[in-house]
HTML snippet that shows the backbone in 3Dmol.js (N, CA, C, O; Angstrom):
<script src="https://3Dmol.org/build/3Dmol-min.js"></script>
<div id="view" style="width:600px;height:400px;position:relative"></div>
<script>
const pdb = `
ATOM      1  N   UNK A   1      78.306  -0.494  90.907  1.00  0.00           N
ATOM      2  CA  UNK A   1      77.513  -1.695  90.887  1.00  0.00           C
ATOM      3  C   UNK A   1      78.213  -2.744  90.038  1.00  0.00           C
ATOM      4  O   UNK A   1      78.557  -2.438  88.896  1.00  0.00           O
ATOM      5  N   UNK A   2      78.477  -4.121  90.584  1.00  0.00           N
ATOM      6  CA  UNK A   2      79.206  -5.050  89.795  1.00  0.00           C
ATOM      7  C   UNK A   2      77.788  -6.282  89.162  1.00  0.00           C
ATOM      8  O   UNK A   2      76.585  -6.504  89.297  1.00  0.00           O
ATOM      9  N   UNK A   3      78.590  -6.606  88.689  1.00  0.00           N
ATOM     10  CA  UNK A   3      77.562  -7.138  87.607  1.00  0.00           C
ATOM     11  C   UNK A   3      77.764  -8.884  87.191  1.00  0.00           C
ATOM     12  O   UNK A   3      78.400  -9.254  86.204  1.00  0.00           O
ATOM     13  N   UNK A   4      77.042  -9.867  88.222  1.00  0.00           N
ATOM     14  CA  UNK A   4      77.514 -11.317  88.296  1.00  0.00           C
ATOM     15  C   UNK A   4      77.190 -12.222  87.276  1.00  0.00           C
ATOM     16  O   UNK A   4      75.995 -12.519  87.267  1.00  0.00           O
ATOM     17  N   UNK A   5      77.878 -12.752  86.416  1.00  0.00           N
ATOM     18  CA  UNK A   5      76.761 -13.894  85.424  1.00  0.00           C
ATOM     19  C   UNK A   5      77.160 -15.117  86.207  1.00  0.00           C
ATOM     20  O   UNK A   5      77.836 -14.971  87.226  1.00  0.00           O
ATOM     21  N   UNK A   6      76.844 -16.139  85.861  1.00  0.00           N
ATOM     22  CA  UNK A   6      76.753 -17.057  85.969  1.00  0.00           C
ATOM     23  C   UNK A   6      76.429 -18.463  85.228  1.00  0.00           C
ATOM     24  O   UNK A   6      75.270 -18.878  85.224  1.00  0.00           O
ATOM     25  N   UNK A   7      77.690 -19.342  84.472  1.00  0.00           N
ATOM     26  CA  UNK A   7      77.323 -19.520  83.684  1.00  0.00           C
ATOM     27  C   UNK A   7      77.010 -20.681  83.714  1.00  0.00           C
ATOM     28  O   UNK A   7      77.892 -21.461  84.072  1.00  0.00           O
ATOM     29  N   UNK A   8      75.521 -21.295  83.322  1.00  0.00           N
ATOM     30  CA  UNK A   8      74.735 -22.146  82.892  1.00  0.00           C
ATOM     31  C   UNK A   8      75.595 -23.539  82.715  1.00  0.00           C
ATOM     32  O   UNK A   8      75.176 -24.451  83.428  1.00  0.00           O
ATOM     33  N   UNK A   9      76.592 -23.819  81.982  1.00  0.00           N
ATOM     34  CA  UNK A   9      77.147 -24.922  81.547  1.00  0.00           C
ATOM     35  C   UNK A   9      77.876 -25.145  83.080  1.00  0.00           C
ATOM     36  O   UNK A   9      77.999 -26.206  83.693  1.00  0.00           O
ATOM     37  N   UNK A  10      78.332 -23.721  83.500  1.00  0.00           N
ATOM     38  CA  UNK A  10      79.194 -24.234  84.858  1.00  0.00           C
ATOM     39  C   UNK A  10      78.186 -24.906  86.106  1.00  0.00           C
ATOM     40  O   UNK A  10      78.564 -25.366  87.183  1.00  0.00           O
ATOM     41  N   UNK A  11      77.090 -24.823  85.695  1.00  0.00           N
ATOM     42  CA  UNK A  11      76.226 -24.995  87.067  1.00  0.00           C
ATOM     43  C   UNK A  11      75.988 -26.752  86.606  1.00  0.00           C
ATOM     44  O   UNK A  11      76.107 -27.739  87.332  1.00  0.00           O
ATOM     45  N   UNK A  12      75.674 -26.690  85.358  1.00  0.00           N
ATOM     46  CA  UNK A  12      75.299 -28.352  84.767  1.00  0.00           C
ATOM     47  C   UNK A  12      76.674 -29.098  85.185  1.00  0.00           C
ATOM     48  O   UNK A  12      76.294 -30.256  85.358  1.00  0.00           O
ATOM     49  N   UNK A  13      77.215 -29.084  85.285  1.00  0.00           N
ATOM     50  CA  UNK A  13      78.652 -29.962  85.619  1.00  0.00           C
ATOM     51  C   UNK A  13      79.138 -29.567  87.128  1.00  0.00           C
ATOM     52  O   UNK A  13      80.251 -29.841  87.576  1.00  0.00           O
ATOM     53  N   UNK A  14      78.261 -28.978  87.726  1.00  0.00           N
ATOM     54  CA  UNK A  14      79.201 -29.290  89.150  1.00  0.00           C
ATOM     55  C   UNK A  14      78.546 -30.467  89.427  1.00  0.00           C
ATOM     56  O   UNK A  14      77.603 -30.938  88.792  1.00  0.00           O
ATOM     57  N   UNK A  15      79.362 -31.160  90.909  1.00  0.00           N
ATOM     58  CA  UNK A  15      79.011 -32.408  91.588  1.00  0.00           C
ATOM     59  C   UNK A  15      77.687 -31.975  92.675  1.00  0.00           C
ATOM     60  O   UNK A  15      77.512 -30.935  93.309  1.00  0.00           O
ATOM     61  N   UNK A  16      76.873 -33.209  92.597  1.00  0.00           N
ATOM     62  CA  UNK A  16      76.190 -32.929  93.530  1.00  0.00           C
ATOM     63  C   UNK A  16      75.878 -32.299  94.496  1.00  0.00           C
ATOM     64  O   UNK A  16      74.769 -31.799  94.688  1.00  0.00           O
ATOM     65  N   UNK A  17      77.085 -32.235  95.419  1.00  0.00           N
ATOM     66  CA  UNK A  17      76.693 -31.852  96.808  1.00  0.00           C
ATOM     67  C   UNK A  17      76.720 -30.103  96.513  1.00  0.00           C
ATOM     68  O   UNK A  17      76.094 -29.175  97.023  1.00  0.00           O
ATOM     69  N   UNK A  18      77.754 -30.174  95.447  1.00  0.00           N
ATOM     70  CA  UNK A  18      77.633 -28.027  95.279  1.00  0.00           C
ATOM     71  C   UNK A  18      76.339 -27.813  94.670  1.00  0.00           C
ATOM     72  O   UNK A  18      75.921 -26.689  94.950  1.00  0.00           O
ATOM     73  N   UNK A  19      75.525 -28.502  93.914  1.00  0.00           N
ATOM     74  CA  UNK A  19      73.782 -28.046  93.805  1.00  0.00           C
ATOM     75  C   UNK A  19      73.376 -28.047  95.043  1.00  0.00           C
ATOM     76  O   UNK A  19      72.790 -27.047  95.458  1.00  0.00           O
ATOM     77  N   UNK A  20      73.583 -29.093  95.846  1.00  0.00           N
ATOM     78  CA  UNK A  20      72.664 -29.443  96.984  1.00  0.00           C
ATOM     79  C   UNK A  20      73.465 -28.087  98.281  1.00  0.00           C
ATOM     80  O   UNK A  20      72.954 -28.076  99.401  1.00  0.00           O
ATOM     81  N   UNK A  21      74.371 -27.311  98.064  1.00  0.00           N
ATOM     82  CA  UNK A  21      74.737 -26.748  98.821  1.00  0.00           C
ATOM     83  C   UNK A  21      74.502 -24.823  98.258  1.00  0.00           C
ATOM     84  O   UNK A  21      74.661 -23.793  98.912  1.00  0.00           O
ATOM     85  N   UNK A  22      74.251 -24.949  97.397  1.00  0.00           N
ATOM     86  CA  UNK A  22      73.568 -23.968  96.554  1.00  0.00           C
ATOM     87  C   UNK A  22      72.449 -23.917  96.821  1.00  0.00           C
ATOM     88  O   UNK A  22      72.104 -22.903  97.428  1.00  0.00           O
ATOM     89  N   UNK A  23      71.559 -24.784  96.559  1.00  0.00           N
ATOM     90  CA  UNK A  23      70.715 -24.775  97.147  1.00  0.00           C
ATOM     91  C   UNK A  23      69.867 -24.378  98.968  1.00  0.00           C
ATOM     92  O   UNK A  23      69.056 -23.649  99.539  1.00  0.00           O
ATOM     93  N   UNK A  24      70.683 -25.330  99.132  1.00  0.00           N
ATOM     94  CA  UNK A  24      70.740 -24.687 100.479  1.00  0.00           C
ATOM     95  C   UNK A  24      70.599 -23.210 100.816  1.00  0.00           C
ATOM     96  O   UNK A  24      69.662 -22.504 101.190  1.00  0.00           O
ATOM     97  N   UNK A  25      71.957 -22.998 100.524  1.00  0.00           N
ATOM     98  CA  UNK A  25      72.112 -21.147 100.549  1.00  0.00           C
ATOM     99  C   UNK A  25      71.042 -19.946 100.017  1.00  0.00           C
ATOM    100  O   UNK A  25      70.745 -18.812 100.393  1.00  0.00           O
ATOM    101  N   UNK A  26      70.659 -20.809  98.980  1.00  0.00           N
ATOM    102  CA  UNK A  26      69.105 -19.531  98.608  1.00  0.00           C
ATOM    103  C   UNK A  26      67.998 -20.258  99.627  1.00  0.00           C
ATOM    104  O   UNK A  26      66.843 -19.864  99.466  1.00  0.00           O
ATOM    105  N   UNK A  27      68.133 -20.901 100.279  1.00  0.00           N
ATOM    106  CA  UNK A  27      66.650 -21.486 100.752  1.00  0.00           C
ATOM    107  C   UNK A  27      67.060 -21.447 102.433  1.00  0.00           C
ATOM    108  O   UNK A  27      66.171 -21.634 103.265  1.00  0.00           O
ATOM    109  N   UNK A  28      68.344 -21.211 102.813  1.00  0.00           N
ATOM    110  CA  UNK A  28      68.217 -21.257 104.283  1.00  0.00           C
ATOM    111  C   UNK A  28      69.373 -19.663 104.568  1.00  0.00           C
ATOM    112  O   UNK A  28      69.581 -19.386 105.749  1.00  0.00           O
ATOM    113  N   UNK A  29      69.890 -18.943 103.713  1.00  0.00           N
ATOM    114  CA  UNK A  29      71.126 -18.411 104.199  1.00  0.00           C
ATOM    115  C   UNK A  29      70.719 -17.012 103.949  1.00  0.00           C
ATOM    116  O   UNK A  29      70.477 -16.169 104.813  1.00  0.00           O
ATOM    117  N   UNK A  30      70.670 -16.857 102.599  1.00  0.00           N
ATOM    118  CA  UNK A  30      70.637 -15.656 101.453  1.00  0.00           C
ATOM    119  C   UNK A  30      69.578 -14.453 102.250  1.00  0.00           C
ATOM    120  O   UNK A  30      69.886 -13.273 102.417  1.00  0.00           O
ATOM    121  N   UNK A  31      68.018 -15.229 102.759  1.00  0.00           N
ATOM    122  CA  UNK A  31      67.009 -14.049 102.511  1.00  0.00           C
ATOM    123  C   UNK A  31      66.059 -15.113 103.879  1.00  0.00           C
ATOM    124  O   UNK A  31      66.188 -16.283 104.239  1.00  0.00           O
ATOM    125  N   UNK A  32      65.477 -14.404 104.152  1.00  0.00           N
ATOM    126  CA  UNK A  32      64.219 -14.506 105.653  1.00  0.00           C
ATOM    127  C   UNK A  32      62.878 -15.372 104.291  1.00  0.00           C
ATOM    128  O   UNK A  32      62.346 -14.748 103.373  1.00  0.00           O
ATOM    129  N   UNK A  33      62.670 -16.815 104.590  1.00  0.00           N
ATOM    130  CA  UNK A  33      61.714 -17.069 103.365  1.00  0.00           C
ATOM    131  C   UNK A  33      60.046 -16.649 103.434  1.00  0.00           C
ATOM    132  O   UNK A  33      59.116 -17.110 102.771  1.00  0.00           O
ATOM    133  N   UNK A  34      60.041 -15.481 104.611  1.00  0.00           N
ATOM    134  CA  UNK A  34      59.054 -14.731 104.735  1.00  0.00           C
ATOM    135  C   UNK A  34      59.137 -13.760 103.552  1.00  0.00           C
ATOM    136  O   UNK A  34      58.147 -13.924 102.840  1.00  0.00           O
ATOM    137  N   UNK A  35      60.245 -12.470 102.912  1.00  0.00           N
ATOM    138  CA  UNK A  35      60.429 -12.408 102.283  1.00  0.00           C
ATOM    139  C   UNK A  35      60.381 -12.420 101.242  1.00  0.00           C
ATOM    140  O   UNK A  35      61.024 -13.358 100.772  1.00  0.00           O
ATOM    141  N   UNK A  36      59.576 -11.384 100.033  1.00  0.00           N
ATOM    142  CA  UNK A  36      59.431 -11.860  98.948  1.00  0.00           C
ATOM    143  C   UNK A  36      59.960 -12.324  97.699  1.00  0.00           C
ATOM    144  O   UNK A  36      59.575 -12.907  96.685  1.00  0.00           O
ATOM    145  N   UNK A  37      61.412 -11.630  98.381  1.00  0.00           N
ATOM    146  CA  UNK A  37      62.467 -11.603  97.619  1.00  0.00           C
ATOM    147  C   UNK A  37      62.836 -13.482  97.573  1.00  0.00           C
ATOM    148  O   UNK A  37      63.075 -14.263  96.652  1.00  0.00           O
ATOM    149  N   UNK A  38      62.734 -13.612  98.930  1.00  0.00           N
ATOM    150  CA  UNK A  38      63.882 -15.362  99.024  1.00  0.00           C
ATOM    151  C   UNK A  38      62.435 -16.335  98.030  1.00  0.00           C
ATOM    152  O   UNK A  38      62.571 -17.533  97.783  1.00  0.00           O
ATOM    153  N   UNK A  39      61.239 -15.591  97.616  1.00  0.00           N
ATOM    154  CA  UNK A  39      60.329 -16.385  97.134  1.00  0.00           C
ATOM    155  C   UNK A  39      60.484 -16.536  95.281  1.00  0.00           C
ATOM    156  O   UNK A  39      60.213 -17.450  94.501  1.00  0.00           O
ATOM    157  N   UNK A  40      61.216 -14.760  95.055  1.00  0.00           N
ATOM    158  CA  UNK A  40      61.394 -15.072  93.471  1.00  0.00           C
ATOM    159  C   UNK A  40      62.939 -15.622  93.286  1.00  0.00           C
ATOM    160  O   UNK A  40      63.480 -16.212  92.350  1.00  0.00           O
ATOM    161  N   UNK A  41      63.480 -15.129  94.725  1.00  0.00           N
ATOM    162  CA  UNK A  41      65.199 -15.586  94.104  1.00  0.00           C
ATOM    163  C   UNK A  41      65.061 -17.710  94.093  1.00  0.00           C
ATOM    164  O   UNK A  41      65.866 -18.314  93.383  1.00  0.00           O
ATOM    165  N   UNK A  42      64.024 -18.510  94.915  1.00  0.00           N
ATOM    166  CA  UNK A  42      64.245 -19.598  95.149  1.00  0.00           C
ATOM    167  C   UNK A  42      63.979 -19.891  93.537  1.00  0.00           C
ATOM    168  O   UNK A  42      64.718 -20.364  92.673  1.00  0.00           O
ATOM    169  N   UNK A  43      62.709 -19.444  93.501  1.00  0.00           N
ATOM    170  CA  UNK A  43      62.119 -20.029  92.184  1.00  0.00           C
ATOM    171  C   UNK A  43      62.872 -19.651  90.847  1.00  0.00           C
ATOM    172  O   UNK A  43      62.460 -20.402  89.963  1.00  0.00           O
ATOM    173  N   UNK A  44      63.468 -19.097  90.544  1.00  0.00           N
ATOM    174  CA  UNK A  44      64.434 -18.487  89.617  1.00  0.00           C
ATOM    175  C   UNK A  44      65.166 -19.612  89.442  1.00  0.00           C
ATOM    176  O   UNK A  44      65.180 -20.321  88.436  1.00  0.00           O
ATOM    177  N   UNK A  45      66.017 -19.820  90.852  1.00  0.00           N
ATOM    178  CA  UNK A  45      67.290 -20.859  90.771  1.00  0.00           C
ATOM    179  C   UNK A  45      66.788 -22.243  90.623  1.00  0.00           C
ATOM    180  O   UNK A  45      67.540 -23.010  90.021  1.00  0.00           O
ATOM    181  N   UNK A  46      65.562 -22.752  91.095  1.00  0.00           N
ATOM    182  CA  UNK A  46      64.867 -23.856  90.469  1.00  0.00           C
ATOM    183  C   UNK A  46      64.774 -23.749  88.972  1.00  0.00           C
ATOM    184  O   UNK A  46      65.224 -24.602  88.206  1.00  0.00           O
ATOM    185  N   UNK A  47      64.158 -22.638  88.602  1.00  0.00           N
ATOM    186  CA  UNK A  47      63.823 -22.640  86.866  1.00  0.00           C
ATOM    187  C   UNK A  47      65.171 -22.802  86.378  1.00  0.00           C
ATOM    188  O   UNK A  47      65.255 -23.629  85.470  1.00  0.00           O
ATOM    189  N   UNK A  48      66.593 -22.072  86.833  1.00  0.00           N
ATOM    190  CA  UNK A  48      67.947 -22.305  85.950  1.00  0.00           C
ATOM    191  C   UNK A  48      67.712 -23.737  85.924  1.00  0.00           C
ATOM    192  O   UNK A  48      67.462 -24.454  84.955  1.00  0.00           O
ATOM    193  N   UNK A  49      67.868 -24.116  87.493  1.00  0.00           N
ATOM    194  CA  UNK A  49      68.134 -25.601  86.988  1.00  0.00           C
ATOM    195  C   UNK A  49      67.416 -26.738  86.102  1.00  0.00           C
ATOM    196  O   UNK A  49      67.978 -27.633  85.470  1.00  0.00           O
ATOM    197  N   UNK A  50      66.034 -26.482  86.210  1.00  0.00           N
ATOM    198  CA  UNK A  50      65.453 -26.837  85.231  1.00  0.00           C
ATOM    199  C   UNK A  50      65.645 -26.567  83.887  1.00  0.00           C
ATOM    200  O   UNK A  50      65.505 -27.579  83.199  1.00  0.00           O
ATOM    201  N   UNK A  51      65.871 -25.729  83.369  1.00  0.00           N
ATOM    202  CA  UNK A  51      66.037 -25.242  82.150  1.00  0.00           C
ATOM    203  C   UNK A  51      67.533 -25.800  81.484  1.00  0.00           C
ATOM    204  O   UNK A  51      67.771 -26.078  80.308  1.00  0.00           O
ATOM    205  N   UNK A  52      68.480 -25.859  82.725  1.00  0.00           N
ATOM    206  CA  UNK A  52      69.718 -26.632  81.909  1.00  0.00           C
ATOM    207  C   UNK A  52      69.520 -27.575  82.175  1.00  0.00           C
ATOM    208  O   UNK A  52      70.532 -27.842  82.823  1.00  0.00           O
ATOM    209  N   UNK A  53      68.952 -28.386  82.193  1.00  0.00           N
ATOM    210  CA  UNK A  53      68.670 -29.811  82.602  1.00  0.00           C
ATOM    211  C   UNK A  53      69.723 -30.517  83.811  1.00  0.00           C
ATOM    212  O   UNK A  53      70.532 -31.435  83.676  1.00  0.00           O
ATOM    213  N   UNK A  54      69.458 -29.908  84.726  1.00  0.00           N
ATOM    214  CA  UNK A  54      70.321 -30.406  86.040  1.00  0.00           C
ATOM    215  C   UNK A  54      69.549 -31.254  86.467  1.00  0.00           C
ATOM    216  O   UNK A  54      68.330 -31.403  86.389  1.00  0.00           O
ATOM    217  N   UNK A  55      70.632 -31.995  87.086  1.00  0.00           N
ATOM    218  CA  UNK A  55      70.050 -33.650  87.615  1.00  0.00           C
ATOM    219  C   UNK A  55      70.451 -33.309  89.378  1.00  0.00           C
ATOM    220  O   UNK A  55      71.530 -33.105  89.934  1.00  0.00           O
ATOM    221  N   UNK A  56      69.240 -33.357  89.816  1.00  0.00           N
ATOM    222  CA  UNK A  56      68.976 -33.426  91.259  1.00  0.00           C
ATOM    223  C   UNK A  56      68.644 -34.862  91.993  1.00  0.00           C
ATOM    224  O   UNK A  56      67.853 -35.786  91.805  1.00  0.00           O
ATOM    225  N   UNK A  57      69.732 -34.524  92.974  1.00  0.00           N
ATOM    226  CA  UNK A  57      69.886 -35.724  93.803  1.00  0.00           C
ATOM    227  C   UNK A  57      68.336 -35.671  94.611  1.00  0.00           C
ATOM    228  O   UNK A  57      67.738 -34.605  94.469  1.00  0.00           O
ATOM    229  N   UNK A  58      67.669 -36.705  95.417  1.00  0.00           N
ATOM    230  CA  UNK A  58      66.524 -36.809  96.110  1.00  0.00           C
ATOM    231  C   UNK A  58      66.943 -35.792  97.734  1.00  0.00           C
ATOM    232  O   UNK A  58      66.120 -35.602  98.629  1.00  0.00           O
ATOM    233  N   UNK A  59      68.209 -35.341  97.748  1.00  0.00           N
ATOM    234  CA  UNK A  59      68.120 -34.901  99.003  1.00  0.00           C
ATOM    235  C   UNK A  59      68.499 -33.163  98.370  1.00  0.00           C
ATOM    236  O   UNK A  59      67.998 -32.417  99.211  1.00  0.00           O
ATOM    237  N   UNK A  60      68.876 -32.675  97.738  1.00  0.00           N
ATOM    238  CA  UNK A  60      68.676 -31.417  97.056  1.00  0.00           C
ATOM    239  C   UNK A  60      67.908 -30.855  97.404  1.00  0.00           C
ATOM    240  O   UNK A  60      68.258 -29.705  97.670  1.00  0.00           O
ATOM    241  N   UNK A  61      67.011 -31.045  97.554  1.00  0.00           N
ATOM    242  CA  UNK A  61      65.707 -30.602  97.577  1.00  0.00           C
ATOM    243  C   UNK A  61      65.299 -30.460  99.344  1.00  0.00           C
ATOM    244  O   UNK A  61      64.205 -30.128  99.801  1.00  0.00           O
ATOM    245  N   UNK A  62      66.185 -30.718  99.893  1.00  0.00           N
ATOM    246  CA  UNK A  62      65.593 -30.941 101.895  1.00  0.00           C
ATOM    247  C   UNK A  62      65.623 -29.614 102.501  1.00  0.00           C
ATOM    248  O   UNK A  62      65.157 -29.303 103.597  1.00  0.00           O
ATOM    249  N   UNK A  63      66.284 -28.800 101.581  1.00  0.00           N
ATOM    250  CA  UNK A  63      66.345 -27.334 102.673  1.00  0.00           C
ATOM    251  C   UNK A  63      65.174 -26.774 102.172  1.00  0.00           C
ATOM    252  O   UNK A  63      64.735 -25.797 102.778  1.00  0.00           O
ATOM    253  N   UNK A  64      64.246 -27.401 100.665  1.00  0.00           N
ATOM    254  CA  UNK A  64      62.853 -26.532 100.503  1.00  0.00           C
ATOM    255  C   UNK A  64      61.759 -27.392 101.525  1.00  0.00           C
ATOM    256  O   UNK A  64      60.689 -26.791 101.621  1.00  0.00           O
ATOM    257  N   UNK A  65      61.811 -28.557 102.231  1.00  0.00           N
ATOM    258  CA  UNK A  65      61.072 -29.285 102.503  1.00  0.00           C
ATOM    259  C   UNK A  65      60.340 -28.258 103.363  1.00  0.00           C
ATOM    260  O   UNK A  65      59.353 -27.814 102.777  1.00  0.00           O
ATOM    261  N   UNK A  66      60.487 -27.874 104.283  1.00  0.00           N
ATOM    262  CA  UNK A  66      59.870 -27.420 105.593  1.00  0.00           C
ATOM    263  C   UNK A  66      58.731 -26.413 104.582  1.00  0.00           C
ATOM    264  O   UNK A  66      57.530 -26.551 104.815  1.00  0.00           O
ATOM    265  N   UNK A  67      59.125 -25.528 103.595  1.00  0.00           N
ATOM    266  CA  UNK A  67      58.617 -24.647 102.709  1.00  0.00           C
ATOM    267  C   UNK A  67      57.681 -25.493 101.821  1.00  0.00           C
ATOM    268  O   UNK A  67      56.712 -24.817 101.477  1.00  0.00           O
ATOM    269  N   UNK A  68      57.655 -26.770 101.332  1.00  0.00           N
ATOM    270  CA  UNK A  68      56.724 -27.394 100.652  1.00  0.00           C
ATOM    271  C   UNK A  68      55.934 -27.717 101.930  1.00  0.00           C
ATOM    272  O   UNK A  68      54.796 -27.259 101.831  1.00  0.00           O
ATOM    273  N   UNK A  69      56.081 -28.157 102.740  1.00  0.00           N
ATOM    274  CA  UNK A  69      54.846 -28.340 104.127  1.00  0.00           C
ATOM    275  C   UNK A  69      54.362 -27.598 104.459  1.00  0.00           C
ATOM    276  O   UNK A  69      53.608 -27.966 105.361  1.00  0.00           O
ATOM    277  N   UNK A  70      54.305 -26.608 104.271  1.00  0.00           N
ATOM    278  CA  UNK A  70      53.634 -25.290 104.742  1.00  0.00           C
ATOM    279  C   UNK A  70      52.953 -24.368 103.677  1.00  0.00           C
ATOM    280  O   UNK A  70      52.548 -23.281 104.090  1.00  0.00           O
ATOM    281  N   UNK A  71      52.752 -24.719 102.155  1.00  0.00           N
ATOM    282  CA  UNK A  71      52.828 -23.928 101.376  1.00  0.00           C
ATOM    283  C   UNK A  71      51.333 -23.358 101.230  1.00  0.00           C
ATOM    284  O   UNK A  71      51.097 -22.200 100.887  1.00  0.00           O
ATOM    285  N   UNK A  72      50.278 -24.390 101.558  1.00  0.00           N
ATOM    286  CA  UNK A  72      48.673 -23.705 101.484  1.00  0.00           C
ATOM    287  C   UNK A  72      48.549 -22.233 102.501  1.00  0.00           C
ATOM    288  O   UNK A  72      47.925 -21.192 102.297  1.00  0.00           O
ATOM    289  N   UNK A  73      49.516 -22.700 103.776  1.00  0.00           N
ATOM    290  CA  UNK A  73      49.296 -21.253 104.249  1.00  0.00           C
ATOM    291  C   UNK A  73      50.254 -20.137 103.731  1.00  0.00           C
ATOM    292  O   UNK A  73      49.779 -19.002 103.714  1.00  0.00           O
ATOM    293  N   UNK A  74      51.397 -20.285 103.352  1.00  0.00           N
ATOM    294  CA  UNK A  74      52.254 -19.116 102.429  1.00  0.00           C
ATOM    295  C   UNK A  74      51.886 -18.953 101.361  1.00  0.00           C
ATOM    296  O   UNK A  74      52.469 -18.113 100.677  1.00  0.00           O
ATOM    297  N   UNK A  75      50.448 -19.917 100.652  1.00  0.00           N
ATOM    298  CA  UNK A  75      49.833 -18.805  99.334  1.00  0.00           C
ATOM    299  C   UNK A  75      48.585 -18.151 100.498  1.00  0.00           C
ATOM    300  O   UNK A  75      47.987 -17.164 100.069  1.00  0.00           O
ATOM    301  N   UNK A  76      48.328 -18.464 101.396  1.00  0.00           N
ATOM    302  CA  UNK A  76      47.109 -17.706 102.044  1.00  0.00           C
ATOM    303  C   UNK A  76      47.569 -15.742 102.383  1.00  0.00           C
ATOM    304  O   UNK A  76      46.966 -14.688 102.179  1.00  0.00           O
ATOM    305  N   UNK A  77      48.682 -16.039 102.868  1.00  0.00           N
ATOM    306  CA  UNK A  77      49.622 -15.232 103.224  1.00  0.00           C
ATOM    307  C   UNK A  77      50.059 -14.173 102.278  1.00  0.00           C
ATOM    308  O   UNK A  77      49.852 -12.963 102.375  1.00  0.00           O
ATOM    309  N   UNK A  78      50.639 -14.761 101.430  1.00  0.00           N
ATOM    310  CA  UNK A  78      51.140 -14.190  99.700  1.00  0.00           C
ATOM    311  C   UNK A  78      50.052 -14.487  98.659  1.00  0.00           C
ATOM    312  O   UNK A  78      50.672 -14.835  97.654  1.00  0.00           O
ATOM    313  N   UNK A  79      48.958 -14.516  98.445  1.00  0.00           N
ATOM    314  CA  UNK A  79      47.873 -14.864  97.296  1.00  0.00           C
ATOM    315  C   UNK A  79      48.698 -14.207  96.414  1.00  0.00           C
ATOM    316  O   UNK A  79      48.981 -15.020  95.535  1.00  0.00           O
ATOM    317  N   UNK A  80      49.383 -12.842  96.136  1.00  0.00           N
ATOM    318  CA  UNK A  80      49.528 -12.170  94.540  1.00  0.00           C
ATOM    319  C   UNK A  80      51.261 -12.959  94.425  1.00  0.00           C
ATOM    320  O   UNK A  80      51.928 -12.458  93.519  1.00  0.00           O
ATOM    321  N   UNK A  81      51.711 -13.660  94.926  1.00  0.00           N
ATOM    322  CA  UNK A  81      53.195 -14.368  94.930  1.00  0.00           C
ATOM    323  C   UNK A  81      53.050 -15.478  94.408  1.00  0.00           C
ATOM    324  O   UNK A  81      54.129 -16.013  94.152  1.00  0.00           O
ATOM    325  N   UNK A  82      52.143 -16.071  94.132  1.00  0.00           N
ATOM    326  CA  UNK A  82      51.711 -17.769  94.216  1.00  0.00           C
ATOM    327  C   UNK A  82      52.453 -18.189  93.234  1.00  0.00           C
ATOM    328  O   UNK A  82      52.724 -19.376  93.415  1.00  0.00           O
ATOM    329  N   UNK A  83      53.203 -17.504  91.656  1.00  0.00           N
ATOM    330  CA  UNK A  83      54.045 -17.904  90.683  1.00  0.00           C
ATOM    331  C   UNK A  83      55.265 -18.197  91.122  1.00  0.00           C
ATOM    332  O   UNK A  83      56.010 -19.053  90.646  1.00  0.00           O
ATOM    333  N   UNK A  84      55.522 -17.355  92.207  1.00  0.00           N
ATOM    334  CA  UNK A  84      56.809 -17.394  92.788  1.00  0.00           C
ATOM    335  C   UNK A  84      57.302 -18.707  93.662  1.00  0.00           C
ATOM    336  O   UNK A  84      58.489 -18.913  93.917  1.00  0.00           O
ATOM    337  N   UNK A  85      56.442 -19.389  93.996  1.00  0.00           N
ATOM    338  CA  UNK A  85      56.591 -20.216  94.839  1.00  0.00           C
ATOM    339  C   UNK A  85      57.095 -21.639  94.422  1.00  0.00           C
ATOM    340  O   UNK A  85      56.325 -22.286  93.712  1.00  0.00           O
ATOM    341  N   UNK A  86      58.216 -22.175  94.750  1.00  0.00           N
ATOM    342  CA  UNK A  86      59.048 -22.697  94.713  1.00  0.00           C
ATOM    343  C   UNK A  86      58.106 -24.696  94.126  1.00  0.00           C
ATOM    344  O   UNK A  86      58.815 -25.688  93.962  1.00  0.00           O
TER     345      UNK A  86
END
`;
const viewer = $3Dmol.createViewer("view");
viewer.addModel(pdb, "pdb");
viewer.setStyle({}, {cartoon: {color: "spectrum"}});
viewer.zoomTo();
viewer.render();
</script>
């Protein structure tokens, strides 16, 4: 078993489009967002970025869109997940 860090300062200094393409990848590539997994791995990688204070472009955020439009029925769906949700 290998063992990935990832480090915090490296994520605050990339350019835009590699958040916005990171992003992407946990929200359209990684996991089925049926899945409960693609529900704690999204929200995780939101909290890093929050927590290092990453600056998100207004379009960053477009591969969660379809997932924020839909979200009253994916807590109906998931009620005990609802922390998880992005």
């Amino acid at each position: 078993m290998s063992i990935n860090v990832i480090s915090l300062f490296r994520c605050q200094s990339q350019r835009a489009h590699d958040r916005g393409a990171l992003l992407h990848g946990f929200a359209k590539i990684c996991r089925n967002p049926n899945d409960v997994f693609w529900l704690k791995e999204n929200a995780e990688l939101l909290n890093i970025l929050e927590c290092s204070a990453s600056t998100l472009d207004s379009d960053d955020l477009n591969a969660h869109e379809q997932i924020y439009d839909n979200l009253p029925k994916r807590l109906a769906f998931f009620p005990q997940y609802y922390r998880f949700l992005p």
